[in-house]
PyMOL commands that place a pseudoatom at each C-alpha (Angstrom):
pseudoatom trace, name=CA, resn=UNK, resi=1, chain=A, elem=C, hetatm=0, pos=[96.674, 120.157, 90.439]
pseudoatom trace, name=CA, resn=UNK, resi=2, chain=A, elem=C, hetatm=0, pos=[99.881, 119.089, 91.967]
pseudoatom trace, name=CA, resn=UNK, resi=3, chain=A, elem=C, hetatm=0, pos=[102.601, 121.083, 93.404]
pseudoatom trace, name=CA, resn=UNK, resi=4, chain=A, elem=C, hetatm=0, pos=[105.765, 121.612, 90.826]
pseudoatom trace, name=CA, resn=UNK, resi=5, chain=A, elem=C, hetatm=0, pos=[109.098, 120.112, 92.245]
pseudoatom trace, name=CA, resn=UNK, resi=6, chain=A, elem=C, hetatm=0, pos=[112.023, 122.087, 91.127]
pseudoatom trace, name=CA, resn=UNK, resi=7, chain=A, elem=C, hetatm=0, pos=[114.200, 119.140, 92.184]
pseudoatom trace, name=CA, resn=UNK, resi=8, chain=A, elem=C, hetatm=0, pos=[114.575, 116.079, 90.196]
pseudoatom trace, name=CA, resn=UNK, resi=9, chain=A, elem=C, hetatm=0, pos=[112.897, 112.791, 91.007]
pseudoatom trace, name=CA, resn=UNK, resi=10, chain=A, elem=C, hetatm=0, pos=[113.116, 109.278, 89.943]
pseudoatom trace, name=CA, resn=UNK, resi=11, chain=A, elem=C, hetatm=0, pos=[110.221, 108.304, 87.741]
pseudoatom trace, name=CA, resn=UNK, resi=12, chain=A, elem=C, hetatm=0, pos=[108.721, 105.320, 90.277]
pseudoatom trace, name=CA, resn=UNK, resi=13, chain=A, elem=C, hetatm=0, pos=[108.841, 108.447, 92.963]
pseudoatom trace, name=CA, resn=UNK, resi=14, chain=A, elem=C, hetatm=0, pos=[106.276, 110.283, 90.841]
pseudoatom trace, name=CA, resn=UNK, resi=15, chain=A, elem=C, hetatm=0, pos=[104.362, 107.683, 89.528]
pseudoatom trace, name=CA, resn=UNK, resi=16, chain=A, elem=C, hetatm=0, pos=[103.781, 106.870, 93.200]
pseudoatom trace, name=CA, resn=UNK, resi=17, chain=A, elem=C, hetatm=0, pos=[102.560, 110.175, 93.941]
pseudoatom trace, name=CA, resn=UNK, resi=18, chain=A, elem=C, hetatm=0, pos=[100.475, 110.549, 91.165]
pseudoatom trace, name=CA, resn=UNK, resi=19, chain=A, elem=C, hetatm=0, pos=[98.371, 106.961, 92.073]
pseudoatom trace, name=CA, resn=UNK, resi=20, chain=A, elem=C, hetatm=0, pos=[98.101, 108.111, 95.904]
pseudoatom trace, name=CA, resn=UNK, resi=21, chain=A, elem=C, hetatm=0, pos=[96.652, 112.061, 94.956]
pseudoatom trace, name=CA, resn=UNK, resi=22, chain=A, elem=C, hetatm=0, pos=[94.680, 110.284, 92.491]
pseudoatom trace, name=CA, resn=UNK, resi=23, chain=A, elem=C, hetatm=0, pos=[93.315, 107.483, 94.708]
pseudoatom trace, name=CA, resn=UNK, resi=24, chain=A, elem=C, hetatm=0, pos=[94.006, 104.630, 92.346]
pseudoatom trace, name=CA, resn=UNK, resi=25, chain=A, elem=C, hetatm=0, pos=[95.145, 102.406, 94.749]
pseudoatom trace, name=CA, resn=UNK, resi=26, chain=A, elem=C, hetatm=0, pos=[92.842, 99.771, 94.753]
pseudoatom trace, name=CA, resn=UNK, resi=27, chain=A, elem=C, hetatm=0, pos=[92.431, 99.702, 91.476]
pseudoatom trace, name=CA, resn=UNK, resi=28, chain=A, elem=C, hetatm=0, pos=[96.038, 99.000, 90.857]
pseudoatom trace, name=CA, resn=UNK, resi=29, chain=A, elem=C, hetatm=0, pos=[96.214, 96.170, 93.400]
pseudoatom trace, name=CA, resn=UNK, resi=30, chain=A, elem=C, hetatm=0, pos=[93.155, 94.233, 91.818]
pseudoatom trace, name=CA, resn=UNK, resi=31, chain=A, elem=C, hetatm=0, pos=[95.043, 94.398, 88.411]
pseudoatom trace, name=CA, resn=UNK, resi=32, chain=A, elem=C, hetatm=0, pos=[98.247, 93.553, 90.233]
pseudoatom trace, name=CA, resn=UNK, resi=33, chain=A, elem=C, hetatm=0, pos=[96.382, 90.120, 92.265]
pseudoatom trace, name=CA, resn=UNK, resi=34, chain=A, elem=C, hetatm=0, pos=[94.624, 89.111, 89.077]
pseudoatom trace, name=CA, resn=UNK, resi=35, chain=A, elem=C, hetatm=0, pos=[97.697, 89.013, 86.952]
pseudoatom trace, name=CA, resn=UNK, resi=36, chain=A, elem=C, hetatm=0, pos=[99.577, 87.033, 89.960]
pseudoatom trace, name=CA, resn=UNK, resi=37, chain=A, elem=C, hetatm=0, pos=[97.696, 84.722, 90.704]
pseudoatom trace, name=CA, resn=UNK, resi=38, chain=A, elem=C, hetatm=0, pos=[98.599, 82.606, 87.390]
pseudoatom trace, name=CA, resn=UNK, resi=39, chain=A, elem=C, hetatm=0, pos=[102.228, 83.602, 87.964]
pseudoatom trace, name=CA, resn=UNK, resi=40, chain=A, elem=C, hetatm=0, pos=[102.198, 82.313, 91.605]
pseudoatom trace, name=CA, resn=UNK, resi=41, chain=A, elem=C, hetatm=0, pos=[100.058, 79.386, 91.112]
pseudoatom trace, name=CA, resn=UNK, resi=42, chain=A, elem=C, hetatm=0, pos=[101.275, 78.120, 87.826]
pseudoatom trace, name=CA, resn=UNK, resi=43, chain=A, elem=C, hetatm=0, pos=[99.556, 77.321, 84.290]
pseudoatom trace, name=CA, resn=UNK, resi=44, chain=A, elem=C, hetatm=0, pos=[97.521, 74.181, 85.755]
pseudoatom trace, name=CA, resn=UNK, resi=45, chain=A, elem=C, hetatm=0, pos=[95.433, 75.803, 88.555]
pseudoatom trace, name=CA, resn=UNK, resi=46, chain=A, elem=C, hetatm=0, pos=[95.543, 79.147, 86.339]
pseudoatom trace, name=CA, resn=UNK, resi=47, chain=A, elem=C, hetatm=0, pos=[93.733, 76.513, 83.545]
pseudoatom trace, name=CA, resn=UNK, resi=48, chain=A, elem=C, hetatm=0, pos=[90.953, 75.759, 86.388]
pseudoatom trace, name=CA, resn=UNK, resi=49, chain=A, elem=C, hetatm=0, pos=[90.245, 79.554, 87.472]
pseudoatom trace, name=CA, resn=UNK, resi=50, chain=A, elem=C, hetatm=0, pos=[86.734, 81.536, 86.080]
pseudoatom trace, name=CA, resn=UNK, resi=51, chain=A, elem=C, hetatm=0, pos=[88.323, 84.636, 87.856]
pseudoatom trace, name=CA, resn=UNK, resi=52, chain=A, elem=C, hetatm=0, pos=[89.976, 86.573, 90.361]
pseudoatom trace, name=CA, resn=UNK, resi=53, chain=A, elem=C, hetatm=0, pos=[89.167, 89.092, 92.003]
pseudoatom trace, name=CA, resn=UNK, resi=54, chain=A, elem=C, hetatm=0, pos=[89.686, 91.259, 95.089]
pseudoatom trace, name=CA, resn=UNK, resi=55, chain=A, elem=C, hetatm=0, pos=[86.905, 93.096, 97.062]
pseudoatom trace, name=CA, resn=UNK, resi=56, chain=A, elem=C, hetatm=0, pos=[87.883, 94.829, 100.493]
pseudoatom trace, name=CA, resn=UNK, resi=57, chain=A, elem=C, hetatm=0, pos=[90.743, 92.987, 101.608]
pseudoatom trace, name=CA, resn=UNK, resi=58, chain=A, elem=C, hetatm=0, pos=[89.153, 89.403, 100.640]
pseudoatom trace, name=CA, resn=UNK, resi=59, chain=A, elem=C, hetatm=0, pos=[90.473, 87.480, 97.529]
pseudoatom trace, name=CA, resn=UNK, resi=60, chain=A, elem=C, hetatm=0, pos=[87.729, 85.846, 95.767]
pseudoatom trace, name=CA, resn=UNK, resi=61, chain=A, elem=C, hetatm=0, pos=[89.005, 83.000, 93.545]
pseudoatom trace, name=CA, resn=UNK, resi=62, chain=A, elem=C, hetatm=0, pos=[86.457, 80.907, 91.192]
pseudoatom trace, name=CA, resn=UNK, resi=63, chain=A, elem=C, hetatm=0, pos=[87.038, 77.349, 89.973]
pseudoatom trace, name=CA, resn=UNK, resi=64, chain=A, elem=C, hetatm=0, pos=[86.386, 74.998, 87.325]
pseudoatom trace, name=CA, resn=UNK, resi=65, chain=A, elem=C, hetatm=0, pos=[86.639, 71.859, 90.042]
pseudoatom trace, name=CA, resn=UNK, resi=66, chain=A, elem=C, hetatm=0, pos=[85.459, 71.092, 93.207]
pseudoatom trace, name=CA, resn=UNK, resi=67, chain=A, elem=C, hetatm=0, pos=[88.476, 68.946, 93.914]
pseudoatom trace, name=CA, resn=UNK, resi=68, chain=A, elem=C, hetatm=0, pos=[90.514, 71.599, 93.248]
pseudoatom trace, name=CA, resn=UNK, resi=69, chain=A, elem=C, hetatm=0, pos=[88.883, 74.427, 95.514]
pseudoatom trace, name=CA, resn=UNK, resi=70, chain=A, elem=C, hetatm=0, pos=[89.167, 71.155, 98.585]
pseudoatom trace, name=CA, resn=UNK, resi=71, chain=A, elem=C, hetatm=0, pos=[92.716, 71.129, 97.937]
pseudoatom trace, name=CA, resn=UNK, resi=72, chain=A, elem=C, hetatm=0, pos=[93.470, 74.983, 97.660]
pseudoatom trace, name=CA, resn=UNK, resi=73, chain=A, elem=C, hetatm=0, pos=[91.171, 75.138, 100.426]
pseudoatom trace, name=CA, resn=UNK, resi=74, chain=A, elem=C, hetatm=0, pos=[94.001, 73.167, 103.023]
pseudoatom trace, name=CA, resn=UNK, resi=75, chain=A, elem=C, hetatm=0, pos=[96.518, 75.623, 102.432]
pseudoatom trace, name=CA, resn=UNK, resi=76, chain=A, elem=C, hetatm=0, pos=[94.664, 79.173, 102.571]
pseudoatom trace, name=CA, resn=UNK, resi=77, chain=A, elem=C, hetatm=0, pos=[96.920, 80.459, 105.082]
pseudoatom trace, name=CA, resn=UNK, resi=78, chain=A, elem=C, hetatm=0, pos=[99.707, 80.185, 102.548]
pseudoatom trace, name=CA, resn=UNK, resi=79, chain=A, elem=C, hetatm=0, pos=[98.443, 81.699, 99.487]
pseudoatom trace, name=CA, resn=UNK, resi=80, chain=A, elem=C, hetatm=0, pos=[97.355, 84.743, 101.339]
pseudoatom trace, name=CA, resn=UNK, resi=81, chain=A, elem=C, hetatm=0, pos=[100.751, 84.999, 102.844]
pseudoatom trace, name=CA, resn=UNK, resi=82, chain=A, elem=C, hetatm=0, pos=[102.487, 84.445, 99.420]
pseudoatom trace, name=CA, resn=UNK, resi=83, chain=A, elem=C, hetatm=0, pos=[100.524, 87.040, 98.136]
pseudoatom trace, name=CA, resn=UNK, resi=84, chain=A, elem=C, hetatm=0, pos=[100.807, 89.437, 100.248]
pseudoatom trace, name=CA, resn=UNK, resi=85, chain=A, elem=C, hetatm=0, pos=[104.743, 88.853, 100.399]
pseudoatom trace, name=CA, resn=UNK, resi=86, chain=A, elem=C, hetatm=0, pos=[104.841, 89.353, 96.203]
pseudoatom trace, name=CA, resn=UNK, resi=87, chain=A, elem=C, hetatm=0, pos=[102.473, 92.310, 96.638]
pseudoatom trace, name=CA, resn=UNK, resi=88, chain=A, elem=C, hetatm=0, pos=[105.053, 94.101, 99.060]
pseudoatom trace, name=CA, resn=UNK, resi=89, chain=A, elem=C, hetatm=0, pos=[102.374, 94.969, 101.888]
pseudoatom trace, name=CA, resn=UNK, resi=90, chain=A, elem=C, hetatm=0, pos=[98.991, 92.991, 103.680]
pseudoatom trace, name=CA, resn=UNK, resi=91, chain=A, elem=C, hetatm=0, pos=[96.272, 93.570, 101.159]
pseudoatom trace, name=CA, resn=UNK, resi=92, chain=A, elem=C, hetatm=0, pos=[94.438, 90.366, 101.273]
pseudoatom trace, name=CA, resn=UNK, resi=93, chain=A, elem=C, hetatm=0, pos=[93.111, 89.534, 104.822]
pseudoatom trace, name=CA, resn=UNK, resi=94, chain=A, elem=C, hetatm=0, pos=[90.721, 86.693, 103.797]
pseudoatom trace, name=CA, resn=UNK, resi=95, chain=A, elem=C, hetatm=0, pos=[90.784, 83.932, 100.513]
pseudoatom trace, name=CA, resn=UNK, resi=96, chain=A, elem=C, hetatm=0, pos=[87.037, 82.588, 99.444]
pseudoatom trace, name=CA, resn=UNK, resi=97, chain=A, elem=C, hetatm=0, pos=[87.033, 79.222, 97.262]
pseudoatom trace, name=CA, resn=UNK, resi=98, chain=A, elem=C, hetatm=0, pos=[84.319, 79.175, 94.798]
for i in range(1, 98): cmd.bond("trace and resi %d" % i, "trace and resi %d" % (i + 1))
show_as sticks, trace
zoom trace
């Protein structure tokens, strides 16, 4: 059970705690990459993606095209930084192309 504050706190504050006691963590960054990527990326590679997902630091994207994973495949480096910049903190170390 958590410990009662008797002094007020903003809402984000608790919520905070509440996923860190909990341990929800990594569940709420895999929700958080899977709905960014679109967002980042825009509608036409979104169109081309099977799915997203993240497994221990590594962001495993599928595709539709082959041409499309040799493009995205040139600028790695910059989708994992542009993620990890939108996310707040590193969370993806590695990007696989499938």
């Amino acid at each position: 059970m958590a410990k009662r504050h008797d002094d007020f706190l903003p809402i984000n504050a608790i919520l905070k705690e509440f996923i860190k006691e909990n341990k929800l963590e990594k569940g709420i960054q895999k929700l958080t990459v899977e709905k960014l990527w679109p967002e980042l990326m825009g509608s036409g590679i979104a169109n081309y993606t099977e799915s997203v997902t993240l497994k221990n630091k590594t962001l495993v994207i599928k595709l539709k095209s082959s041409v499309l994973r040799e493009e995205l495949s040139y600028g790695k480096e910059k989708i994992i930084k542009m993620m990890n910049e939108h996310l707040g903190e590193e969370v993806i170390n590695q990007l696989k192309l499938l």
